[in-house]
Backbone as a printed PyTorch tensor [residue, N CA C, xyz], in Angstrom:
tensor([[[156.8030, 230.2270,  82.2320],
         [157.5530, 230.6930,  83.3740],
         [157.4090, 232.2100,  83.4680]],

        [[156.8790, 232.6180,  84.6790],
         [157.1860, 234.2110,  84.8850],
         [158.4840, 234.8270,  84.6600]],

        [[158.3370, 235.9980,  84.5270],
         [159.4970, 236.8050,  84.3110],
         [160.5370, 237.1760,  85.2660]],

        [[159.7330, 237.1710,  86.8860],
         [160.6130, 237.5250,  87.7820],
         [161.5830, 235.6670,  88.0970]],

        [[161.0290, 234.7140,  87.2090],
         [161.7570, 233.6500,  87.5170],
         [162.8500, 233.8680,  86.6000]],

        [[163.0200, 234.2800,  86.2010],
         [164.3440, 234.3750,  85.0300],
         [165.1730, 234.8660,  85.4510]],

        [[166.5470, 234.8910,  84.5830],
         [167.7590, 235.8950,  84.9230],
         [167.4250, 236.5610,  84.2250]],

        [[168.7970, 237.5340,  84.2960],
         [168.7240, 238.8110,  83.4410],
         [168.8040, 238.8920,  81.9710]],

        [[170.1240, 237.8400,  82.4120],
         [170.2630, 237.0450,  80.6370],
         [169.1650, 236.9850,  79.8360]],

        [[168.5570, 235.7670,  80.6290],
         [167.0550, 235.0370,  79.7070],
         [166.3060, 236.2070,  79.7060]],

        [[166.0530, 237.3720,  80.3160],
         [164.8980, 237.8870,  80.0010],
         [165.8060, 239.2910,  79.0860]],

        [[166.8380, 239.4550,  79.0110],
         [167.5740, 240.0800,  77.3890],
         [167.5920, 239.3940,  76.0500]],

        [[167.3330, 238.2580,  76.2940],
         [166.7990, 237.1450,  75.1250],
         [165.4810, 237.4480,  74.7480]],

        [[164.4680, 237.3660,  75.6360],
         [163.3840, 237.7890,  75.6700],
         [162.9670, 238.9410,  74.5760]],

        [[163.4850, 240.0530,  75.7480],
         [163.6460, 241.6860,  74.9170],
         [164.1210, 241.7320,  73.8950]],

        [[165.5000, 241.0150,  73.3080],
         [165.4370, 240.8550,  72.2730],
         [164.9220, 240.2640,  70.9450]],

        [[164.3510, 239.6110,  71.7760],
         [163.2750, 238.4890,  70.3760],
         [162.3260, 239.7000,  70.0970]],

        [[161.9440, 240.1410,  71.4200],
         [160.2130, 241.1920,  70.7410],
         [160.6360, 242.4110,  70.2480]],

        [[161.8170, 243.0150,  70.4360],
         [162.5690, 244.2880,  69.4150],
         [162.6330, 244.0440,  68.1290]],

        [[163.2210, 242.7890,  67.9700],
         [163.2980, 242.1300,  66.1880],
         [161.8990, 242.1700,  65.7150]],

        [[161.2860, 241.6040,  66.5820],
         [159.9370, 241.2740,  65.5750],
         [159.4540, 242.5650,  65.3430]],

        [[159.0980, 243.4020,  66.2950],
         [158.4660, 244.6980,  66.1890],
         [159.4900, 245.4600,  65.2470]],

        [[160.3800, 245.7280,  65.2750],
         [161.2570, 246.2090,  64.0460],
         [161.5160, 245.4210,  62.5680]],

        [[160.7500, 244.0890,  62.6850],
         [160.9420, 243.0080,  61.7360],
         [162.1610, 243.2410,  60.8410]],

        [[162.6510, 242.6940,  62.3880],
         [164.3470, 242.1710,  62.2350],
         [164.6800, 240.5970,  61.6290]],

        [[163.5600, 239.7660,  61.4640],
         [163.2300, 238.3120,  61.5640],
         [163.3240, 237.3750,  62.4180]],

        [[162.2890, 237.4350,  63.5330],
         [162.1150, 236.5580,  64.3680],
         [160.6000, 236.9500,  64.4600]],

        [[160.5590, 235.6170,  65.5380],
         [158.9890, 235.4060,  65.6270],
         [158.4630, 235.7310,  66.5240]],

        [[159.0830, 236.8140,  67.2360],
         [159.1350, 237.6520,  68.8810],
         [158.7010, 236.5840,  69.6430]],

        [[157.5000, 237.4580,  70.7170],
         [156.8050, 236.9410,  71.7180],
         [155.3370, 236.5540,  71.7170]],

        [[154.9670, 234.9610,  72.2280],
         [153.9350, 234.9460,  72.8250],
         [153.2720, 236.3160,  73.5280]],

        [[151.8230, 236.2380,  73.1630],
         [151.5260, 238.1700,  73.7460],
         [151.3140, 237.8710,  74.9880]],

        [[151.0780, 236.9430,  75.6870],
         [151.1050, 236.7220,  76.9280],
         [152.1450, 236.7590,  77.9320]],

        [[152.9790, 236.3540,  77.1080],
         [154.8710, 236.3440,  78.0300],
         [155.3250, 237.8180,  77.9430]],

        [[154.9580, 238.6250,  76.6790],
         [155.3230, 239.7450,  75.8370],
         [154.6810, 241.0860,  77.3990]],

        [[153.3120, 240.2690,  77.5440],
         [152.7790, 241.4300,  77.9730],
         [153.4200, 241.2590,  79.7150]],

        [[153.3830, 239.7970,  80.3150],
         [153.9730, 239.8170,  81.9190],
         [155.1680, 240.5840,  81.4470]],

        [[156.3150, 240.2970,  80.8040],
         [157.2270, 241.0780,  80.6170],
         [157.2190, 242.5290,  80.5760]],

        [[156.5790, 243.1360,  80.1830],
         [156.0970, 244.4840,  79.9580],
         [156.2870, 244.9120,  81.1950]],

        [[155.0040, 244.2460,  81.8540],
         [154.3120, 244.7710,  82.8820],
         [155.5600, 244.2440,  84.0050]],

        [[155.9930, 243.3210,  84.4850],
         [156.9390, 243.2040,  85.2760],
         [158.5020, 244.2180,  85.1650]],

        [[158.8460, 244.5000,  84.1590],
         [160.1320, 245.6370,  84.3230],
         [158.8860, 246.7520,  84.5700]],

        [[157.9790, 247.2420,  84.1470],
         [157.4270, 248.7450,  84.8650],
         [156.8860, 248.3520,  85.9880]],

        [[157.0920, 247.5730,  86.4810],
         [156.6380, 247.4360,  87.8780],
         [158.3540, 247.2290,  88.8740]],

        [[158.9940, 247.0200,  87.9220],
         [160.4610, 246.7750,  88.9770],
         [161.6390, 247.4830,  88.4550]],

        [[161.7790, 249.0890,  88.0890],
         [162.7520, 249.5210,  87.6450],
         [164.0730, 248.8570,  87.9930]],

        [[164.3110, 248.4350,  88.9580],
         [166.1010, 247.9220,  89.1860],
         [166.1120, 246.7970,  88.1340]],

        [[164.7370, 245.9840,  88.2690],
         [164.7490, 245.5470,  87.5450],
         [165.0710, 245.2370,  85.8630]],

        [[164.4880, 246.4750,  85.7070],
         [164.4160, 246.5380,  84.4180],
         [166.2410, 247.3950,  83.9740]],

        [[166.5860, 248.0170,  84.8210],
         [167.6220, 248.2160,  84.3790],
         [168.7650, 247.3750,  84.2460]],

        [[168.7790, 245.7330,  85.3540],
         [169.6520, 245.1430,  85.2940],
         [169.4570, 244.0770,  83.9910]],

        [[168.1860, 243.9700,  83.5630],
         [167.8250, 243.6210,  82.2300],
         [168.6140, 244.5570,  81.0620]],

        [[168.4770, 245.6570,  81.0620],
         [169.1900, 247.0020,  79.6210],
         [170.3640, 246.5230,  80.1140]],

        [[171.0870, 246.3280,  81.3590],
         [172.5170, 246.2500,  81.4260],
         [172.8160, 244.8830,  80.4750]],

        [[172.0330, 243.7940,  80.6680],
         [172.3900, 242.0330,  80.0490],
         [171.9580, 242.3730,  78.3060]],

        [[171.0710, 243.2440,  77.9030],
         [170.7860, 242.8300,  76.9550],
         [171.7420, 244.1480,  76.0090]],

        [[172.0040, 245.1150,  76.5250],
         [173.4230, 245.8770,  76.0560],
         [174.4640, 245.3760,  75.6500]],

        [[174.6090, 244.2930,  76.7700],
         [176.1170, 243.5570,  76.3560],
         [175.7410, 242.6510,  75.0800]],

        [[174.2690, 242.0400,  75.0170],
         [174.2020, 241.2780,  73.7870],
         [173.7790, 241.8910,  72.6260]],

        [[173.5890, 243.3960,  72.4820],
         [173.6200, 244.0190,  71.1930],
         [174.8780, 244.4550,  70.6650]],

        [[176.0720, 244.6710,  71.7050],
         [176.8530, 245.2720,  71.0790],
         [177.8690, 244.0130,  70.7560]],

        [[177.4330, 242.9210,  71.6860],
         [177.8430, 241.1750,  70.5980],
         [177.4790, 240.8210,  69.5140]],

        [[176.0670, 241.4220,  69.2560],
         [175.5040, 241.3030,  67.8700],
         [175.9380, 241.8740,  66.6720]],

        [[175.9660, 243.5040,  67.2140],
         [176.0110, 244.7590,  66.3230],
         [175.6310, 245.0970,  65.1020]],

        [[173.8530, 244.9840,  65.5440],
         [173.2320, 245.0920,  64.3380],
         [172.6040, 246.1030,  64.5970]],

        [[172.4420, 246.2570,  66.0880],
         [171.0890, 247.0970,  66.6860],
         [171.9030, 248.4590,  66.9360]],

        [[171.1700, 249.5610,  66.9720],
         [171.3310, 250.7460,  67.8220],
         [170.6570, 250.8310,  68.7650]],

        [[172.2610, 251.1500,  69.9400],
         [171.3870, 250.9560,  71.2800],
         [170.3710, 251.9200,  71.7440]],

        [[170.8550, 253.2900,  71.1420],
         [169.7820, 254.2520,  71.3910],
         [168.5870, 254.0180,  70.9090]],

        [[168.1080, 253.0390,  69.9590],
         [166.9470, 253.1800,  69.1140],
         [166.2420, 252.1450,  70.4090]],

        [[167.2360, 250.7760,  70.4290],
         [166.4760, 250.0650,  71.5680],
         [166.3570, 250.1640,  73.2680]],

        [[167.1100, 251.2800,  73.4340],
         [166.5070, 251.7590,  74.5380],
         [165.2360, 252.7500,  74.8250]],

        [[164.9050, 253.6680,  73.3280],
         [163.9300, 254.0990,  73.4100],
         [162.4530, 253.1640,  73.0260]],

        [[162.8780, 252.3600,  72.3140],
         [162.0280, 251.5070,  72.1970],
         [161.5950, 250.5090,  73.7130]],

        [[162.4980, 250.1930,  74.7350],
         [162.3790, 249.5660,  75.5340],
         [161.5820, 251.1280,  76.7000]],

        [[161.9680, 251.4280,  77.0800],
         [161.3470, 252.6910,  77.9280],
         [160.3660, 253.3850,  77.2820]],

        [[159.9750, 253.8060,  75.6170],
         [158.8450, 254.0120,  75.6330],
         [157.6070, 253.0510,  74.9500]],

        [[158.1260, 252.1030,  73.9830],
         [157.2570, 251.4470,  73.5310],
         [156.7350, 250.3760,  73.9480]],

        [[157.4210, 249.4280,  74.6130],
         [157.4010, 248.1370,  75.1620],
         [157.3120, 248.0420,  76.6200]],

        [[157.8300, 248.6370,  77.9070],
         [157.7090, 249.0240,  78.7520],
         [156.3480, 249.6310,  79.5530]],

        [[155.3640, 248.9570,  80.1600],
         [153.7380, 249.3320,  80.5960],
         [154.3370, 250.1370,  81.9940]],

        [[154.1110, 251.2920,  82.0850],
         [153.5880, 251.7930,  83.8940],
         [152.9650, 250.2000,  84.8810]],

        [[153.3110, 250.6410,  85.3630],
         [152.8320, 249.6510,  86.7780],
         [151.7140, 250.0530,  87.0290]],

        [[150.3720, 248.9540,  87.3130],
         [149.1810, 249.6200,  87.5370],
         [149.0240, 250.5130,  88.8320]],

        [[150.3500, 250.4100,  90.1590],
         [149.9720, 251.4120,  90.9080],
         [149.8410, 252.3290,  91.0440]],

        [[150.6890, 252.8050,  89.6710],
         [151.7090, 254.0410,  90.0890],
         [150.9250, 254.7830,  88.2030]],

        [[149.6290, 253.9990,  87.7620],
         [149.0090, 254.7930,  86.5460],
         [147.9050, 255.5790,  87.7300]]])
């Protein structure tokens, strides 16, 4: 399923599976294929992507394992692709 088919929820589930793995938090992140539409779909749809940080905020600080500052820089600079229009 594409990414723009999801909610915000499911795709903070998402973000969060591929933060753990890449921080090997223990999970088995993402398919690199889902990993990468994901990418590429929040840098292509900032509102987007922010109403995603808003869903998946509320589920770190449910968790409270994560720092949100660490995974927001991780989400805006590491994981997050430019949109090919706008490279």
């Amino acid at each position: 399923m594409h990414p723009r088919d999801l909610t915000s929820a499911e795709l903070a589930d998402l973000l969060d599976d591929a933060y753990r793995a890449d921080r090997s938090l223990g999970t088995a992140g993402l398919d690199a294929k889902v990993r990468l539409e994901l990418a590429d779909h929040l840098g292509c749809h900032p509102e987007r992507q922010a109403q995603v940080w808003e869903a998946w905020q509320k589920l770190l600080i449910l968790e409270g394992d994560v720092e949100e500052g660490d995974a927001l820089f991780w989400l805006n600079v590491e994981f997050v692709k430019p949109c090919p229009e706008q490279s």
